[in-house]
N, C-alpha and C positions, 0 to 999 in steps of 0.2 A: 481581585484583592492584591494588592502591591505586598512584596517582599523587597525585602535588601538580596541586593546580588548575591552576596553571601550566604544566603541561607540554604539548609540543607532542604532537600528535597522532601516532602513530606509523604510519609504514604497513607491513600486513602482508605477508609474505611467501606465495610459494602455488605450487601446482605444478598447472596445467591441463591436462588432456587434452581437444584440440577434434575430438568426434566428432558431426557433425552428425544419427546416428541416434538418438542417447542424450545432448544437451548438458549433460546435470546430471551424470553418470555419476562422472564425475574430474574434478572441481572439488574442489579440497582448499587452503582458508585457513588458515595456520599458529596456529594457539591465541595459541601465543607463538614467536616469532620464533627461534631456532637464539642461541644465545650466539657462539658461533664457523661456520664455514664454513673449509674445507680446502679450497684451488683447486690444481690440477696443469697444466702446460701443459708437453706436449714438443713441440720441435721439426719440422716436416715436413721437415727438410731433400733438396736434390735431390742434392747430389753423394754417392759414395759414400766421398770420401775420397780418391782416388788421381790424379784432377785437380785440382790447386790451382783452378784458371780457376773449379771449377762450386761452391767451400766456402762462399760466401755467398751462392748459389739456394737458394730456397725450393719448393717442391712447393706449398705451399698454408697456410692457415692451421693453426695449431698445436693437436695433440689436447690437448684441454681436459677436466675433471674436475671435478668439486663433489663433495664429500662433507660431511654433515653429519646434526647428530641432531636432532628434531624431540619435545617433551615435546607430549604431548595428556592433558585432564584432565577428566572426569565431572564434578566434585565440584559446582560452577559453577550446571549443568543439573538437577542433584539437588535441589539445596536450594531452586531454584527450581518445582520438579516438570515441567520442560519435554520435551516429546518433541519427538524419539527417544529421549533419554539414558534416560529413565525406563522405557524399555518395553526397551533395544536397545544401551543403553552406549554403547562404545564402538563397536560392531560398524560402524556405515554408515560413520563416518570411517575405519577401518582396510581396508573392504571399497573406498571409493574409490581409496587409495594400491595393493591390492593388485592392483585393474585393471587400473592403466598395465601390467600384466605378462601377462595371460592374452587370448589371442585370443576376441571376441565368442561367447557360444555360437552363437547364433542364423546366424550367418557358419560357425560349424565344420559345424552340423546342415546349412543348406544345400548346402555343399560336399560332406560325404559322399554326399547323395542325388542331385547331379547325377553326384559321380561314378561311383558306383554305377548310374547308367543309361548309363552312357559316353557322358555330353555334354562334358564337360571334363575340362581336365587340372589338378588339385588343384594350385594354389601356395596355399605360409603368406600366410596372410590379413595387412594390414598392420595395425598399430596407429595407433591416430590422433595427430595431429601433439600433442608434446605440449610445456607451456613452463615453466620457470623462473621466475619472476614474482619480483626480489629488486629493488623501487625502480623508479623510469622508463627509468635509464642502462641494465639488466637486463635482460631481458625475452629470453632465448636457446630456440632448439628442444632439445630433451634427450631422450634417452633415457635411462629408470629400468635400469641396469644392477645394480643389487642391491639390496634391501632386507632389512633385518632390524628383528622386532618384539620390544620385551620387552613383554609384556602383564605391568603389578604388581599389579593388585589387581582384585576380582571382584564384583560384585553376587549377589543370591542365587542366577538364573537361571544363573548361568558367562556373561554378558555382560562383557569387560572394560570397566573405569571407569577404570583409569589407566596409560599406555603410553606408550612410547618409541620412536620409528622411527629407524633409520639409514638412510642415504635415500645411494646415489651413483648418478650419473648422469654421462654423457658426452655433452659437447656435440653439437651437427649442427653441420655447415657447412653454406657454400654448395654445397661443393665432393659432400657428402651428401645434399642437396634437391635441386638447381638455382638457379641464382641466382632466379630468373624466380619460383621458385614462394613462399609464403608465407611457410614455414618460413626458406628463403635470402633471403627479404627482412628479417626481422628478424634473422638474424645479421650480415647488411651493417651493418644498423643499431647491432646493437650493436660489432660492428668501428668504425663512425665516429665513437660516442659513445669509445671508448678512446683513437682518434687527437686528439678535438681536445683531452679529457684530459691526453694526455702535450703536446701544445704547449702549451696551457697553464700545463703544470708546466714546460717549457722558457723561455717566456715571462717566469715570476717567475724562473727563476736567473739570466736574462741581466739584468733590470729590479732586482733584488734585492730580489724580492717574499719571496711565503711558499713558494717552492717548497721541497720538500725531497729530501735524499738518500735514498739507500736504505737507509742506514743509521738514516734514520728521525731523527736530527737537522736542523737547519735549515746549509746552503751557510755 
């Protein structure tokens, strides 16, 4: 994709999965960045409604949502004759997104052979801590709660060369990790960078800076 010489650098977007037995496994660099992003956030509220006193407790921070669609493109890698694309398409990028979703083999083979000698008792294996990577401010634990692929177009082997992922995911909390542990350290983190955001934007209304409403005009 062409730029003006001028342009600033842009930084991409990425979704990680940090599994210390496989580090390269689910590292996924967005080609090209999402045009849009869809965020949700409901409420944890504590009260149930029928005491006034408990209507403004909170239980915790608020379940959060990303959704979005992700274009990935061969054509790039082709014309340059680079592998994997050449040998493999689209295949290794699409098989990294599809990880964050299936438990390790190597974890499931182990598990059934101890249990099968009744040394242990079989719990689902965990998936590795995995992050949202959108800018510095960014950076949240997530779990891949859905995806969907359009594979569009094929090389001769039926490797796909150009695809589409819809990608949603649901925040972690601290309140999901542990504050203490890695994951609930950078959702603090990105809890703190929101807070000094909104004072900030608090700051210009009172100063009669550039803050703006919600309605997306300027105070």
């Amino acid at each position: 994709m062409a730029t003006f010489p001028g342009s600033p650098k842009v930084q991409k977007g990425a979704i990680v999965g940090i599994d210390p037995l496989n580090p390269l496994a689910s590292i996924i660099v967005f080609q090209y960045n999402p045009d849009s992003i869809t965020r949700r956030l409901q409420a944890q509220a504590a009260g149930d409604g029928a005491n006034p006193h408990e209507a403004l407790r909170l239980k915790g921070p608020p379940n959060e949502t990303y959704t979005f669609e992700v274009e990935i493109d061969a054509t790039d890698q082709l014309e340059t004759a680079s592998f994997p694309a050449t040998q493999l398409g689209l295949y290794p990028v699409l098989s990294s997104l599809e990880m964050l979703l299936f438990p390790k083999a190597a974890r499931t083979i182990a598990n059934e052979v101890l249990a099968a000698a009744g040394l242990i008792e079989v719990v689902p294996p965990e998936a590795p801590l995995t992050l949202l990577v959108w800018g510095i401010k960014r950076v949240v634990p997530v779990r891949l709660t859905e995806l969907s692929i359009t594979e569009e177009a094929f090389d001769p082997s039926l490797n796909p060369i150009r695809a589409k992922a819809g990608v949603s995911v649901q925040v972690l909390t601290y309140q999901d990790l542990g504050l203490t542990s890695v994951g609930g350290a950078l959702y603090l983190a990105y809890q703190l960078a929101k807070e000094a955001m909104a004072t900030l934007n608090g700051v210009g209304a009172l100063t009669g800076g550039a803050a703006l409403a919600v309605g997306g005009g300027p105070f």
